[in-house]
Phi, psi and omega in degrees: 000160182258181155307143138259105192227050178251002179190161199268120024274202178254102192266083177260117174232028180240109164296127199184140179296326217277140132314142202244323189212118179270342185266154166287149188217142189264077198266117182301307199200182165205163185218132205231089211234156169036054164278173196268311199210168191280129182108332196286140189255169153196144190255062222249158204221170170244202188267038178229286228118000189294082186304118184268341202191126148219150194211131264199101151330139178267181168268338180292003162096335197267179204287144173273088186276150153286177179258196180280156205230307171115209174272120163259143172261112151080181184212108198213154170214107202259332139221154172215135212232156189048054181028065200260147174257164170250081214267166202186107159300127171196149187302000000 
C-alpha cells in the first residue's frame, strides 16, 4: 500500500523527513495500527521539527490513538516502525 490522502482519515504508511502536508491543518486525533511488536514507534513532527505525537506499540498489539490534537503547521512522519501505518483524523 502507498500513502494515502484522497478521504479523511489520512493512510500513512511511509516514513520520510518531507513533509507530507506544508499547509496548517485541523487534526481531530491519530492512530497508530498493525505495527509487529510492543515498542514499535512512530513519530509525527510539524514543519519546524517540532514532536506533535510519539506513540509505542502496546502489548497487546491493538491501535494506539491520541487525544485530540488541534491546529498543526505542517506534517511530517520521521519514524513509523514495524510496517505500522498511521491513520490521521482531521476536521
Amino acid at each position: 500500500m502507498a500513502n494515502s490522502f484522497g478521504s479523511n482519515p489520512w493512510v500513512i504508511d511511509t516514513a520520510s523527513a518531507a513533509l507530507l502536508c506544508a499547509t496548517d491543518i485541523k487534526v481531530n486525533h491519530f492512530e497508530f495500527a498493525g505495527y509487529a511488536s510492543q515498542g514499535n514507534q512512530c513519530l509525527v513532527q510539524d514543519r519546524f521539527g517540532k514532536t506533535i505525537w510519539a506513540a509505542f506499540g502496546a502489548a497487546d498489539l491493538e491501535e494506539v490513538r491520541s487525544g485530540k490534537v488541534g491546529e498543526v503547521y505542517g506534517l511530517s512522519v520521521s519514524t513509523l516502525q514495524g510496517a505500522g501505518v498511521l491513520r490521521v483524523y482531521f476536521d
